[in-house]
N, CA, C and O atoms as a GROMACS GRO file, in nm:
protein
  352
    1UNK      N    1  -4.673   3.001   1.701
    1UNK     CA    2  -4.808   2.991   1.753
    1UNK      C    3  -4.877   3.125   1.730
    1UNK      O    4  -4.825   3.226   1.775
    2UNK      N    5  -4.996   3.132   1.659
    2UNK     CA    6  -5.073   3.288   1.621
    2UNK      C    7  -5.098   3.311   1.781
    2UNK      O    8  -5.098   3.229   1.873
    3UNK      N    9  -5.123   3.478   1.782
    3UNK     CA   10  -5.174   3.508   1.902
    3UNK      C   11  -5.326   3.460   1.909
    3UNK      O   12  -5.406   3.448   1.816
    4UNK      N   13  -5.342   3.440   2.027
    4UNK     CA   14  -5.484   3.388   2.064
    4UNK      C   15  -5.598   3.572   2.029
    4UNK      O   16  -5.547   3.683   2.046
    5UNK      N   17  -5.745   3.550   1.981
    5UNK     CA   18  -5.801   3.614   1.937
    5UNK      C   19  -5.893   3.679   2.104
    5UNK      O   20  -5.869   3.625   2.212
    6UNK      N   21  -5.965   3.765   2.094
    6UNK     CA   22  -6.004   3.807   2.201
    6UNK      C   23  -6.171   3.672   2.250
    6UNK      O   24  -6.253   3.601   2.193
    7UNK      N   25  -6.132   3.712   2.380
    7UNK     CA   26  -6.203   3.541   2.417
    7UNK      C   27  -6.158   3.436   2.424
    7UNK      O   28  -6.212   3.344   2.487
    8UNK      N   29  -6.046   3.426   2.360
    8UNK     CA   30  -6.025   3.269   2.318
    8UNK      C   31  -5.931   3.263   2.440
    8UNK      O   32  -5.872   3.353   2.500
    9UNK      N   33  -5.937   3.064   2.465
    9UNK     CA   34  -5.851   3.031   2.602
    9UNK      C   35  -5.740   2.972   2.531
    9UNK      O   36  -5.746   2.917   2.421
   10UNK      N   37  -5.624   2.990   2.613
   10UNK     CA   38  -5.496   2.976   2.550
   10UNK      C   39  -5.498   2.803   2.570
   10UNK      O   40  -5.446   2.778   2.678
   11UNK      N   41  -5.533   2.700   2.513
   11UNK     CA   42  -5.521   2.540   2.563
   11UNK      C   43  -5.371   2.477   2.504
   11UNK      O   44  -5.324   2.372   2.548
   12UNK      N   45  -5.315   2.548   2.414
   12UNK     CA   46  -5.181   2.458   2.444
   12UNK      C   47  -5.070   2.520   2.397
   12UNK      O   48  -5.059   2.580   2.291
   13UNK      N   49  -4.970   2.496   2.502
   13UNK     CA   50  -4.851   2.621   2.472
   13UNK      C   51  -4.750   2.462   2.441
   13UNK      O   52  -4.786   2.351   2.482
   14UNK      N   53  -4.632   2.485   2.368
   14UNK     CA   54  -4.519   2.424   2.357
   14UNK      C   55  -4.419   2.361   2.507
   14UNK      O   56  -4.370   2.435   2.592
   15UNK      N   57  -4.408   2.204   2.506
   15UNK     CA   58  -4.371   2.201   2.645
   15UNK      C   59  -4.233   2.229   2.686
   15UNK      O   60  -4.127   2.206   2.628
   16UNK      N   61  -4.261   2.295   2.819
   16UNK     CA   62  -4.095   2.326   2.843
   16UNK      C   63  -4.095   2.306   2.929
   16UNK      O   64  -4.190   2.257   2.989
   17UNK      N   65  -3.930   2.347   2.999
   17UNK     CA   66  -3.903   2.314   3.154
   17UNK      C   67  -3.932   2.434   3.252
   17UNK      O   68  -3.996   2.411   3.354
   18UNK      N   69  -3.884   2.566   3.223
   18UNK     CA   70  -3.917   2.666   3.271
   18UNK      C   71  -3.967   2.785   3.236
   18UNK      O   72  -3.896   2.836   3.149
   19UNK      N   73  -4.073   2.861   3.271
   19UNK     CA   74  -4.164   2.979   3.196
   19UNK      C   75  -4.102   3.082   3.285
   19UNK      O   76  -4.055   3.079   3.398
   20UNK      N   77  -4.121   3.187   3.183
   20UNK     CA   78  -4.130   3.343   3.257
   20UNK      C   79  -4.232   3.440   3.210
   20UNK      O   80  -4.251   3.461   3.090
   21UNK      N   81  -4.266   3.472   3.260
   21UNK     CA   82  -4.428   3.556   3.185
   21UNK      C   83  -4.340   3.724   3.189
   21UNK      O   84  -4.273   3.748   3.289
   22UNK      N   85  -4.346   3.799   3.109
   22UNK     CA   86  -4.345   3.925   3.086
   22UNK      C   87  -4.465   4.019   3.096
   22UNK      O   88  -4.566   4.026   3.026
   23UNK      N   89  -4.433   4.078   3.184
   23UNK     CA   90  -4.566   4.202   3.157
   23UNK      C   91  -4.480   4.322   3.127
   23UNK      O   92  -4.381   4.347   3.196
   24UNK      N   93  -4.528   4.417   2.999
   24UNK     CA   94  -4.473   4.570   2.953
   24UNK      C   95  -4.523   4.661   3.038
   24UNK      O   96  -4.635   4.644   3.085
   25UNK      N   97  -4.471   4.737   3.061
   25UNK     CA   98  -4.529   4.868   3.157
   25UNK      C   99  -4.585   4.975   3.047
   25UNK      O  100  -4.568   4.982   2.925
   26UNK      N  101  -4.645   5.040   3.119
   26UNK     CA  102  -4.759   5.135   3.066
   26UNK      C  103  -4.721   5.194   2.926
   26UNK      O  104  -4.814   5.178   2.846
   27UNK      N  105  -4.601   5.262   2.867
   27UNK     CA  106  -4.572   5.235   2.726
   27UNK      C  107  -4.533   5.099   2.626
   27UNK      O  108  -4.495   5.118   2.510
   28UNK      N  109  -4.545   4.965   2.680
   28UNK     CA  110  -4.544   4.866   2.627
   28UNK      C  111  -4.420   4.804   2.647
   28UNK      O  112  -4.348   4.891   2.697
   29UNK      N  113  -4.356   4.696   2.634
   29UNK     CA  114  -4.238   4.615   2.610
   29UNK      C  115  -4.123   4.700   2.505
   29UNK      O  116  -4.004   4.709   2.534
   30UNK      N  117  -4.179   4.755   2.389
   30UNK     CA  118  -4.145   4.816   2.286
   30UNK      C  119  -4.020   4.957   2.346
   30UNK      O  120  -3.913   4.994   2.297
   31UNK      N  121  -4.081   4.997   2.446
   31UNK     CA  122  -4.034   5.113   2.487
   31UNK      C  123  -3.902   5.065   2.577
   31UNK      O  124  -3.782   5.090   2.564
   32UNK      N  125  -3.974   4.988   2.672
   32UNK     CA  126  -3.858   4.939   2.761
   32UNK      C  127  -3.714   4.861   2.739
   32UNK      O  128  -3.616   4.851   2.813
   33UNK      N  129  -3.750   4.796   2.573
   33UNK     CA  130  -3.652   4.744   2.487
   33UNK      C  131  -3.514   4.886   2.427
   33UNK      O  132  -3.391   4.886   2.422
   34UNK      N  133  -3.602   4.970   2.400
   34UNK     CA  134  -3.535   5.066   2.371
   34UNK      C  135  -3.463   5.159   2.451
   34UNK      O  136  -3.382   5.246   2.418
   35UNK      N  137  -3.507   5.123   2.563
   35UNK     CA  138  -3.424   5.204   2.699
   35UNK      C  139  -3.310   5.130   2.737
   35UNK      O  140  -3.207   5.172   2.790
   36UNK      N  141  -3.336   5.032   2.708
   36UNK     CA  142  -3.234   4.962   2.799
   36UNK      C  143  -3.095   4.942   2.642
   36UNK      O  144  -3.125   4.923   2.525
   37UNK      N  145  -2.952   4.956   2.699
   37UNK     CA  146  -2.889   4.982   2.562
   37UNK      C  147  -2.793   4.861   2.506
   37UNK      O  148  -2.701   4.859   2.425
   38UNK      N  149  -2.877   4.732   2.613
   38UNK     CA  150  -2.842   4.601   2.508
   38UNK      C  151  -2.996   4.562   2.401
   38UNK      O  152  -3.035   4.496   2.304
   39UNK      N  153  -3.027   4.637   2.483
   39UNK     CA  154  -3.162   4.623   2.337
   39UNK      C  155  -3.212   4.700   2.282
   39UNK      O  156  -3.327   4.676   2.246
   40UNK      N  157  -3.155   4.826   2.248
   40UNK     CA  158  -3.134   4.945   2.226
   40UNK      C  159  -3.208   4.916   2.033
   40UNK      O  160  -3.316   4.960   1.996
   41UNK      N  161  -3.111   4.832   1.943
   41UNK     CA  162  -3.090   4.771   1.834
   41UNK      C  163  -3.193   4.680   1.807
   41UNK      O  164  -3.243   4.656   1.698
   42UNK      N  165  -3.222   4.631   1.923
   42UNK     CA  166  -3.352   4.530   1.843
   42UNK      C  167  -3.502   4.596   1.786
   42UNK      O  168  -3.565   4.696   1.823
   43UNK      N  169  -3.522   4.521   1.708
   43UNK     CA  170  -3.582   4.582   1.584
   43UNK      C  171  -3.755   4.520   1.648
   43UNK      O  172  -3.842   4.601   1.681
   44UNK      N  173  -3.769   4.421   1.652
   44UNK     CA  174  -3.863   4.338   1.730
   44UNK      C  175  -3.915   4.228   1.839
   44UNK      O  176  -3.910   4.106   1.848
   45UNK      N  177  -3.973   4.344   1.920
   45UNK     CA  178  -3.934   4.305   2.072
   45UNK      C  179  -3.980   4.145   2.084
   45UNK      O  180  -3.907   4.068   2.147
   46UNK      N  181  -4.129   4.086   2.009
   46UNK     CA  182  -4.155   3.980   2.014
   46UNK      C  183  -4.011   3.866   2.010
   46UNK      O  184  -3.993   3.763   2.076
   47UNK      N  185  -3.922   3.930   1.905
   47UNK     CA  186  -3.824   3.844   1.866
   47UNK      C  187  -3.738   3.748   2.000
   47UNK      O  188  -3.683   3.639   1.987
   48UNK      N  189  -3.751   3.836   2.128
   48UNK     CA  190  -3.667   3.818   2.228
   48UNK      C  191  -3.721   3.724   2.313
   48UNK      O  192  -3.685   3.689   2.425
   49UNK      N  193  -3.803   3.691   2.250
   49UNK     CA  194  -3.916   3.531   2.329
   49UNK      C  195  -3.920   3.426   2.228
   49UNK      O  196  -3.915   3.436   2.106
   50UNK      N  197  -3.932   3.313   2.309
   50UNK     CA  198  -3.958   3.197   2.276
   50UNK      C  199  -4.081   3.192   2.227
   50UNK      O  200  -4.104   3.121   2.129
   51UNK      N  201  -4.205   3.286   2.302
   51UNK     CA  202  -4.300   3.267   2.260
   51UNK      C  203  -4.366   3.420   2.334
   51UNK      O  204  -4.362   3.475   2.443
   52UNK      N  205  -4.420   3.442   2.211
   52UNK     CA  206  -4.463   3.620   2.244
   52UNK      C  207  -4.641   3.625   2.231
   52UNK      O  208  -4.690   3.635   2.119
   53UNK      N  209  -4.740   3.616   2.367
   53UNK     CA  210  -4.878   3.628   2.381
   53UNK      C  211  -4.906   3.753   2.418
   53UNK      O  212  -4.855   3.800   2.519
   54UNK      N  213  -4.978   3.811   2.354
   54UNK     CA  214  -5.093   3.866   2.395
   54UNK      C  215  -5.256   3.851   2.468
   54UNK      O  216  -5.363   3.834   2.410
   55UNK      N  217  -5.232   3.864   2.609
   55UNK     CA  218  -5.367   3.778   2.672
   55UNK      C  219  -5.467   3.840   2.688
   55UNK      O  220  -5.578   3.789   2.700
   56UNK      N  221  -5.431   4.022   2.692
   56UNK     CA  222  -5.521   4.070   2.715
   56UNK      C  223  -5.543   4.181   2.585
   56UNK      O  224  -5.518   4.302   2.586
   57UNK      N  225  -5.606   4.087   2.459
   57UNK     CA  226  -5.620   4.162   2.314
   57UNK      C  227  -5.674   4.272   2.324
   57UNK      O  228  -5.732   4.290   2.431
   58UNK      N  229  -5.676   4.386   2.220
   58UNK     CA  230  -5.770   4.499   2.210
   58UNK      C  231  -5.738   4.581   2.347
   58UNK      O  232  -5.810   4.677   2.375
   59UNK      N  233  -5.674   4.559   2.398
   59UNK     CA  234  -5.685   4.671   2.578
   59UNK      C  235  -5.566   4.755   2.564
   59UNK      O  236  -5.467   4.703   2.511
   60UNK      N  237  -5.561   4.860   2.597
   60UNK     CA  238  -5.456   4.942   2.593
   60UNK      C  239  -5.395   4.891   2.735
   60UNK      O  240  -5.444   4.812   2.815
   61UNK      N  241  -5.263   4.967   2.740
   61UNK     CA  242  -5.251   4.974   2.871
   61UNK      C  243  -5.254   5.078   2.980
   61UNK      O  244  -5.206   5.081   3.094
   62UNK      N  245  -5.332   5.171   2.900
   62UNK     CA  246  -5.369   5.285   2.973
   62UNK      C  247  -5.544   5.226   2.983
   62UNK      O  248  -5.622   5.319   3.002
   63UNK      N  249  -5.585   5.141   2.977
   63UNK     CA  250  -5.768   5.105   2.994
   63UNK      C  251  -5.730   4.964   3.109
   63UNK      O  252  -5.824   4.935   3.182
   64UNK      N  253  -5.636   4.903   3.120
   64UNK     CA  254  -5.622   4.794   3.185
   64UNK      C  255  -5.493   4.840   3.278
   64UNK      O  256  -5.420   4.931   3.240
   65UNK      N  257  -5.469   4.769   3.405
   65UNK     CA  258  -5.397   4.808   3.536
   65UNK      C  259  -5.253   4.633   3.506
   65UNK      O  260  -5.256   4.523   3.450
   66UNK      N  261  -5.206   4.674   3.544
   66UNK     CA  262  -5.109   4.556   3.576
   66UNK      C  263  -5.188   4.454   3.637
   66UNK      O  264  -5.220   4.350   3.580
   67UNK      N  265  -5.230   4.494   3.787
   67UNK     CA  266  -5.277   4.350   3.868
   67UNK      C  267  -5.378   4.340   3.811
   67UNK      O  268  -5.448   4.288   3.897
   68UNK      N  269  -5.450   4.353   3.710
   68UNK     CA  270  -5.553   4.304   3.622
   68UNK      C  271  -5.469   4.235   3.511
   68UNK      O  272  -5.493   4.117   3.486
   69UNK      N  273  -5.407   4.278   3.468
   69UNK     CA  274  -5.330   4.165   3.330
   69UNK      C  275  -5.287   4.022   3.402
   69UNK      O  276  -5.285   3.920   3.333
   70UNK      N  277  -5.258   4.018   3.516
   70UNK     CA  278  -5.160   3.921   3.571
   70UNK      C  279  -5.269   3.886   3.588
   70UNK      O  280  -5.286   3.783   3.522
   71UNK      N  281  -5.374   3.920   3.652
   71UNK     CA  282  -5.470   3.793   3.719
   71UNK      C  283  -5.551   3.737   3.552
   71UNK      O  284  -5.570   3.615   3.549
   72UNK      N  285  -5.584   3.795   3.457
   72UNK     CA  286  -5.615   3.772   3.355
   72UNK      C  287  -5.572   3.643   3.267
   72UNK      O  288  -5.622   3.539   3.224
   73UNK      N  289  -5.438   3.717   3.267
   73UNK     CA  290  -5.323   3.630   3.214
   73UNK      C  291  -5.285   3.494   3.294
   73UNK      O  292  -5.256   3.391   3.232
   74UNK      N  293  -5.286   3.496   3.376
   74UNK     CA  294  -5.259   3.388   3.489
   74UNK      C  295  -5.388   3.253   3.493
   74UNK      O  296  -5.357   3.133   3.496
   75UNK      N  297  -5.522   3.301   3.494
   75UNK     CA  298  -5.627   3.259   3.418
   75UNK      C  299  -5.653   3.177   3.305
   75UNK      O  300  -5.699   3.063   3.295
   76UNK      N  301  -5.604   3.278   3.206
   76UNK     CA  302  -5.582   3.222   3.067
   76UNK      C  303  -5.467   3.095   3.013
   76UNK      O  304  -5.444   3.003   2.935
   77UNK      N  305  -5.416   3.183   3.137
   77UNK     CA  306  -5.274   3.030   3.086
   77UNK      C  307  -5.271   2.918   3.160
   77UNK      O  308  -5.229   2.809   3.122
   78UNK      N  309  -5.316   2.944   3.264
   78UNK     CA  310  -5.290   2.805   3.402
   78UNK      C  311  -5.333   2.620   3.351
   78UNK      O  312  -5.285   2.510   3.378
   79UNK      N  313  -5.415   2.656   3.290
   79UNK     CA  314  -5.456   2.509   3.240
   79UNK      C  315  -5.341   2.437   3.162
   79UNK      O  316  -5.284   2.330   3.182
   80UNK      N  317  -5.321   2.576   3.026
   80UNK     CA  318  -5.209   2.553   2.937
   80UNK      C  319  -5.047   2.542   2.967
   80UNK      O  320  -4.963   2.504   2.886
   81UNK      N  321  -5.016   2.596   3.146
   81UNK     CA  322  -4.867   2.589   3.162
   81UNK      C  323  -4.902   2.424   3.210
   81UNK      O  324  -4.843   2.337   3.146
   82UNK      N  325  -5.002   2.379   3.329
   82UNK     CA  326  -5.017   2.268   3.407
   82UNK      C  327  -4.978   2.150   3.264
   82UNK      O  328  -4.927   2.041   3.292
   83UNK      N  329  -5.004   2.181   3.142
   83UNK     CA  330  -5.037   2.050   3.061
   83UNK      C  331  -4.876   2.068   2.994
   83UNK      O  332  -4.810   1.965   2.982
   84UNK      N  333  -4.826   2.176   2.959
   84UNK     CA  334  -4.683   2.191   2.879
   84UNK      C  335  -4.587   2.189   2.975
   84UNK      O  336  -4.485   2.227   2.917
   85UNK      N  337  -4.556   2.160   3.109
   85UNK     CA  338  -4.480   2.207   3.219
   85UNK      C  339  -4.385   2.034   3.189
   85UNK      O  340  -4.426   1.935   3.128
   86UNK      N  341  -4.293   2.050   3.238
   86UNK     CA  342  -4.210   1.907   3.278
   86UNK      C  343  -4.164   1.954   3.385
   86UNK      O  344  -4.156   2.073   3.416
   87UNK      N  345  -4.128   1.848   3.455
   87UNK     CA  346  -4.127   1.799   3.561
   87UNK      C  347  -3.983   1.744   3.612
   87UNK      O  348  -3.955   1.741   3.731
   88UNK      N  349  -3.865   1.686   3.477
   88UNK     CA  350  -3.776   1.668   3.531
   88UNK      C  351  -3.679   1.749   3.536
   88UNK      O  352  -3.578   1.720   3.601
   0.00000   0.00000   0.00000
């Protein structure tokens, strides 16, 4: 799935049974992959998802706060988890 472009609403994600949303801390996912020393080796952090979004395009994470990505992100996706979600 391309990443969604800035503006755009995320309307349909792949359906599954259970989601986990990732948020990177202030040096990114990238960094925190590399700290930690079972993922020390991985080459690309996207790789470690099923499905790797960007919700809040163009923003650093030194211009945007955490409880702003989540409520953003949470926004952007809610329509799209309610329609891909199962149930059994």
């Amino acid at each position: 799935m391309p990443l969604p472009k800035a503006n755009t609403a995320i309307t349909k994600l792949p359906a599954f049974r259970h989601a986990l949303i990732v948020f990177g801390g202030p040096l990114g996912l990238e960094v925190c992959a590399a700290k930690d020393p079972q993922l020390a080796s991985c080459e690309d952090v996207a790789g470690l998802f099923d499905l790797y979004l960007n919700t809040c395009p163009e923003q650093g994470s030194r211009t945007i706060r955490t409880e702003e990505a989540v409520l953003i992100s949470l926004g952007a996706l809610q329509h799209a988890l309610r329609c891909a979600g199962r149930n059994d």
